[in-house]
C-alpha positions as CSV (number, residue, x, y, z in Angstrom):
1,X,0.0,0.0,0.0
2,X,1.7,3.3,-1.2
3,X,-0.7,5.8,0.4
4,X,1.6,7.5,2.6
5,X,0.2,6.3,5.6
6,X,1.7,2.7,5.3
7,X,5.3,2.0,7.5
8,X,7.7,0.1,5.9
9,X,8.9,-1.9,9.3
10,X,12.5,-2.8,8.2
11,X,13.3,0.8,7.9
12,X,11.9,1.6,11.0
13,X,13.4,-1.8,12.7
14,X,16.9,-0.3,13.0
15,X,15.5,2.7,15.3
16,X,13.4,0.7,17.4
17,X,16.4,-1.4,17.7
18,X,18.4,1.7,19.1
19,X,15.6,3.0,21.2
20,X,15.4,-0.2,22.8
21,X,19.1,-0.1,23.9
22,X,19.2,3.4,25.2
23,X,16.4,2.4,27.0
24,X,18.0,-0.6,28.6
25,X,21.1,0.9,29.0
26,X,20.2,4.0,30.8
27,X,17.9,2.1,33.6
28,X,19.3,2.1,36.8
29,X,20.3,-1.3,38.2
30,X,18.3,-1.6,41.0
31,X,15.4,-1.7,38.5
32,X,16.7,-4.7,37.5
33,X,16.6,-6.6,41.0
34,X,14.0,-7.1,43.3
35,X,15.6,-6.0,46.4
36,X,13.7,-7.6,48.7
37,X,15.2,-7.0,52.4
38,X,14.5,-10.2,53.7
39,X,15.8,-12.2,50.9
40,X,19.2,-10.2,50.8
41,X,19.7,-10.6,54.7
42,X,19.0,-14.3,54.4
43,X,21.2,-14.7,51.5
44,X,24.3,-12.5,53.7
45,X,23.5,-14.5,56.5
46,X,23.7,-17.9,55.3
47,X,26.8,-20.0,55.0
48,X,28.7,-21.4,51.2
49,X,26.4,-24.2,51.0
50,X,23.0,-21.9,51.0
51,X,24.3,-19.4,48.8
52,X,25.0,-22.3,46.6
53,X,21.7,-23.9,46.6
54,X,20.2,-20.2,45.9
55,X,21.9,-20.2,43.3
56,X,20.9,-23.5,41.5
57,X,17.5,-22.5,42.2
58,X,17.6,-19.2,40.8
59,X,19.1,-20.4,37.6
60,X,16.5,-23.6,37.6
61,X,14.2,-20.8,37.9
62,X,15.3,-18.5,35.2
63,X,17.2,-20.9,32.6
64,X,14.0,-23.1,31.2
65,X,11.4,-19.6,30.7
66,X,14.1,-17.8,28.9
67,X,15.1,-20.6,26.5
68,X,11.3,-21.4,26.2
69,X,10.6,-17.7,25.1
70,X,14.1,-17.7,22.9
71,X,12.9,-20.9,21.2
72,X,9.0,-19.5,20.7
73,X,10.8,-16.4,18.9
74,X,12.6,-18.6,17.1
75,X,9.9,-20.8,15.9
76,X,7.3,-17.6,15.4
77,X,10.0,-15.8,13.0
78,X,10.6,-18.6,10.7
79,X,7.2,-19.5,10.3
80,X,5.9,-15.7,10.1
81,X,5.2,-15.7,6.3
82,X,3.0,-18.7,6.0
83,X,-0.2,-18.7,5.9
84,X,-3.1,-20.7,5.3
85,X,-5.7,-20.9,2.3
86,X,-8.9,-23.4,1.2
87,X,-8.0,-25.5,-1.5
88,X,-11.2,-23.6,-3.8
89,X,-9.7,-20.0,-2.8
90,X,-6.5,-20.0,-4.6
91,X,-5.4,-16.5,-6.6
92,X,-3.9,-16.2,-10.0
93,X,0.2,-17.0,-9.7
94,X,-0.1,-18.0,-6.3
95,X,0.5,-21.8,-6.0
96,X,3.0,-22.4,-3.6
């Protein structure tokens, strides 16, 4: 559609990509941790073994969602340009 009013995304993909590290960079870092008082006292408090398990569980926490969302991306932009049509509703030069 070339009535002005249409984006063309890969030229706008670039800036969005830019804003979106500014962004990121420029948050503080406690933004980026809950800072929960009792968790942090806890967590100075215990001994090499507790800080250990936290660990583990933090990253059994963390590890599967990410690659989850990482492999749904994944999956979602590869298959982004098919699409579905009934057999009786095919358009001139379009049989693939």
């Amino acid at each position: 559609m070339k009535n002005g009013y249409a984006i063309d995304a890969a030229r706008f993909r670039p800036f969005v990509f830019g804003l979106l590290l500014i962004l990121f960079l420029a948050a503080p870092l406690p933004l980026f941790s809950q800072s929960c008082a009792l968790c942090y006292t806890q967590a100075a408090s215990s001994g090499s073994k507790m800080i250990h398990a936290l660990r583990n569980g933090i990253l059994i926490l963390v590890v599967p969602p990410t690659l989850a969302t990482v492999c749904l991306f994944f999956v979602v932009h590869k298959k982004r340009h098919q699409t579905r049509r009934p057999e009786g509703n095919r358009e001139a030069g379009q049989d693939w």
